[in-house]
Backbone as CSV, one residue per row, in Angstrom:
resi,resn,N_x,N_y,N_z,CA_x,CA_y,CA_z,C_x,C_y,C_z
1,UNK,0.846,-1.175,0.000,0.000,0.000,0.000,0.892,1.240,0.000
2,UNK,0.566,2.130,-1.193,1.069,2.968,-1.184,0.354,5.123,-0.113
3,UNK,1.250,5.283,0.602,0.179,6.463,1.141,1.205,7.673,0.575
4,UNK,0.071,9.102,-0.151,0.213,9.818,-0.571,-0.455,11.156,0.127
5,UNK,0.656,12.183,-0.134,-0.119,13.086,0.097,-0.932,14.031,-0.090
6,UNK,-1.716,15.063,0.927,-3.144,15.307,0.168,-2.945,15.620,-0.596
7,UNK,-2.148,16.648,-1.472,-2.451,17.541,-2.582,-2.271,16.205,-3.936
8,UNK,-0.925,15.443,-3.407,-1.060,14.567,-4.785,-1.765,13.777,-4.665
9,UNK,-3.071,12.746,-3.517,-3.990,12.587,-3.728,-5.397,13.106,-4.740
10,UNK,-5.263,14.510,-4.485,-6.147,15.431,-5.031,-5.822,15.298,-6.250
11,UNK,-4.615,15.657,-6.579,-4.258,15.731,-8.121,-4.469,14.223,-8.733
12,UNK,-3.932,13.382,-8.433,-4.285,12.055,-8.850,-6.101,11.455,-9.080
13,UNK,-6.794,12.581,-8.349,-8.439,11.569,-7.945,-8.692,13.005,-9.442
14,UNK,-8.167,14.025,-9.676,-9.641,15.340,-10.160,-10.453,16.211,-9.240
15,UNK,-10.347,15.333,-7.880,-10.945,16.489,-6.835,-10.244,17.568,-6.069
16,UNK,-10.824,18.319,-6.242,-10.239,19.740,-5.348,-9.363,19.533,-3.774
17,UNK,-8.563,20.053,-3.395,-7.812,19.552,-2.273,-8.762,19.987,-0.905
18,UNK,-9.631,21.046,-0.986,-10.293,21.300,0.039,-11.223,20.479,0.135
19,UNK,-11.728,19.863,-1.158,-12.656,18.609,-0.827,-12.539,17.818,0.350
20,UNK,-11.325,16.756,-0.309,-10.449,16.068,0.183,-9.852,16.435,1.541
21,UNK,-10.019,17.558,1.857,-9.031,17.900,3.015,-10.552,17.974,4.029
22,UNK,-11.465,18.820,3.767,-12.985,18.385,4.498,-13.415,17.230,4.836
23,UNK,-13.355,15.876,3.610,-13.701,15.029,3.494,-12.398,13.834,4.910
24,UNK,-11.483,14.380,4.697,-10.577,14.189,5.871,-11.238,14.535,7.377
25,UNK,-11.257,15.672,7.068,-11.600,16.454,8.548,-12.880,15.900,9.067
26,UNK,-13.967,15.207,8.414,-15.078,14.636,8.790,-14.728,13.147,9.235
27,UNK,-13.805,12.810,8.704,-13.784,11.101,8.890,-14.044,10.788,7.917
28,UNK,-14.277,10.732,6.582,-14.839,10.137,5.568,-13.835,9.300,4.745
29,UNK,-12.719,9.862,4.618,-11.557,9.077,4.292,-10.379,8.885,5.074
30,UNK,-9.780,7.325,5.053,-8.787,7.101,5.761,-7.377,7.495,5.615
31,UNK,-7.175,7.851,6.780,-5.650,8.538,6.331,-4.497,8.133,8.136
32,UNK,-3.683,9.280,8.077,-3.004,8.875,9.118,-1.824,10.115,9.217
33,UNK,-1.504,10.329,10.254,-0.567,11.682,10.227,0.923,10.894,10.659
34,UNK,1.630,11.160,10.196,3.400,10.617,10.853,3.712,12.167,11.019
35,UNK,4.284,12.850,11.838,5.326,13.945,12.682,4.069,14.872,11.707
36,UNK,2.903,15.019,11.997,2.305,16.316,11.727,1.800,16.042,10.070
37,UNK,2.484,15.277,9.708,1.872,14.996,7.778,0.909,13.901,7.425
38,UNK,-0.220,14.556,6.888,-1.231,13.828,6.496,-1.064,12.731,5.687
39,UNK,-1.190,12.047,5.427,-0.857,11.014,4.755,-2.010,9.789,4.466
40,UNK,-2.197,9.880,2.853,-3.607,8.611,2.985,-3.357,7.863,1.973
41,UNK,-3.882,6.873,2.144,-3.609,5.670,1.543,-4.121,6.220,-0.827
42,UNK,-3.484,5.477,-1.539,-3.717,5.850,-2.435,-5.399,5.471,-3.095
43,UNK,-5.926,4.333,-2.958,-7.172,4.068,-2.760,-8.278,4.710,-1.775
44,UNK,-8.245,5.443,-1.382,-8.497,6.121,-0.125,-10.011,6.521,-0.694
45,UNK,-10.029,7.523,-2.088,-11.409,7.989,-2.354,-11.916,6.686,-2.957
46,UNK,-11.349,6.203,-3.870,-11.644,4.644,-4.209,-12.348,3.788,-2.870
47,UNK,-12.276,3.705,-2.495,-12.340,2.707,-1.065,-14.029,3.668,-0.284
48,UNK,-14.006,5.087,-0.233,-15.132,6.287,-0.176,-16.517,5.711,-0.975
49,UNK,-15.871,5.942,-2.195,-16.960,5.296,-3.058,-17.444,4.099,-3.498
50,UNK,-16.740,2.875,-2.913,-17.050,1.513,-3.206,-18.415,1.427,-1.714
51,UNK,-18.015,1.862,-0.784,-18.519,2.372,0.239,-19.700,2.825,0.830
52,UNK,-19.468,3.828,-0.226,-21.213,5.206,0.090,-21.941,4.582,-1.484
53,UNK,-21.788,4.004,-2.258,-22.495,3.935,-3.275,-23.013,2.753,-3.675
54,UNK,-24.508,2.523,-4.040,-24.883,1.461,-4.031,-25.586,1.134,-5.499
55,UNK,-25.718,0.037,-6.053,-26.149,-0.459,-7.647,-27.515,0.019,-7.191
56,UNK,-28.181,0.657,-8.949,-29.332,0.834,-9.392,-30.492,-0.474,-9.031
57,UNK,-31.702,-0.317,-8.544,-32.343,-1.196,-8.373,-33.656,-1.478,-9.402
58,UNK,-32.816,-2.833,-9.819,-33.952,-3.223,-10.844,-35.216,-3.050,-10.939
59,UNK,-36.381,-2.628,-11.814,-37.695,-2.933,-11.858,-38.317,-2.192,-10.648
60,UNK,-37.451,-1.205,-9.414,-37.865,-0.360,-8.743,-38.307,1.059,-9.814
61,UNK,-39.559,1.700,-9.359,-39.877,3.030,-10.140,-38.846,4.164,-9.640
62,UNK,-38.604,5.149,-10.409,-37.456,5.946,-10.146,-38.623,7.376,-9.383
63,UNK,-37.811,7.898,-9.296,-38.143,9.334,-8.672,-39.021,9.744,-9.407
64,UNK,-40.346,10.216,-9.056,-41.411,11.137,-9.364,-42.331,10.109,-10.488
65,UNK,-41.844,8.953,-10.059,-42.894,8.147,-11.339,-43.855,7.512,-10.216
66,UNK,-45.003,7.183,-10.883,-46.198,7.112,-9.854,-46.262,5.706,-10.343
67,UNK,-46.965,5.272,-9.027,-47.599,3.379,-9.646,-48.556,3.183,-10.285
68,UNK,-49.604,4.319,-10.270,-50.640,4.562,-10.438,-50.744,5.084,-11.990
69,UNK,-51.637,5.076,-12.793,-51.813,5.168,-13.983,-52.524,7.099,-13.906
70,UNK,-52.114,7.617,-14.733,-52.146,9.015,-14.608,-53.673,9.612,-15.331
71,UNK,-54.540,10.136,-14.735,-55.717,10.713,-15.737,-55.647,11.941,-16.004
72,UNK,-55.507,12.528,-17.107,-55.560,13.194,-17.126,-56.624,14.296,-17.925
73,UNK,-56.954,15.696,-17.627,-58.010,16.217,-17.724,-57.776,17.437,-18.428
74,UNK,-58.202,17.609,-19.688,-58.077,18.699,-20.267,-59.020,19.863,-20.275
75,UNK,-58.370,21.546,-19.825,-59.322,22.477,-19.654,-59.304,23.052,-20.519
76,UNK,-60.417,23.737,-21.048,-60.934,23.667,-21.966,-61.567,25.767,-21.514
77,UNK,-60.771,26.582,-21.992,-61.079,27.836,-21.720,-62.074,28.611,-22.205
78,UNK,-63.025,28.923,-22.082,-64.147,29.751,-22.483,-63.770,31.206,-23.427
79,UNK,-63.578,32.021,-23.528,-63.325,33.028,-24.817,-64.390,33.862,-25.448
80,UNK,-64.431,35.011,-25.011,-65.678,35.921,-25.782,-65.029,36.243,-27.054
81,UNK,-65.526,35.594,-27.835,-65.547,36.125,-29.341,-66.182,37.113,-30.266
């Protein structure tokens, strides 16, 4: 296992170092300090996201779709001609 530090973590993942450095400061990723230097493992956001993220669920309805079959009602505006 290789451990890197934050900024070349950051540079290596695409994410911003304050991310990463928040995402530290919460606990969210593992790391470890030797004489004051942060230091985290190179899988570290890898390991975050295997983690917090979970597969799409089959044949479940997605957001804002109803079970229910939709009626719908057309209005029909009146107009002095």
């Amino acid at each position: 296992m290789q451990l890197l530090t934050l900024p070349k973590l950051a540079a290596r993942s695409g994410w911003p170092e304050s991310r990463v450095r928040r995402m530290v400061a919460r606990g969210l990723l593992s790391h470890i300090r030797v004489n004051g230097r942060l230091l985290l493992p190179e899988t570290a956001i890898e390991d975050y996201v295997a983690t917090t993220s979970w597969p799409p669920q089959v044949g479940q309805p997605r957001w804002g779709d109803s079970p229910w079959p939709v009626r719908r009602k057309t209005l029909i505006l009146e107009t002095d001609q």
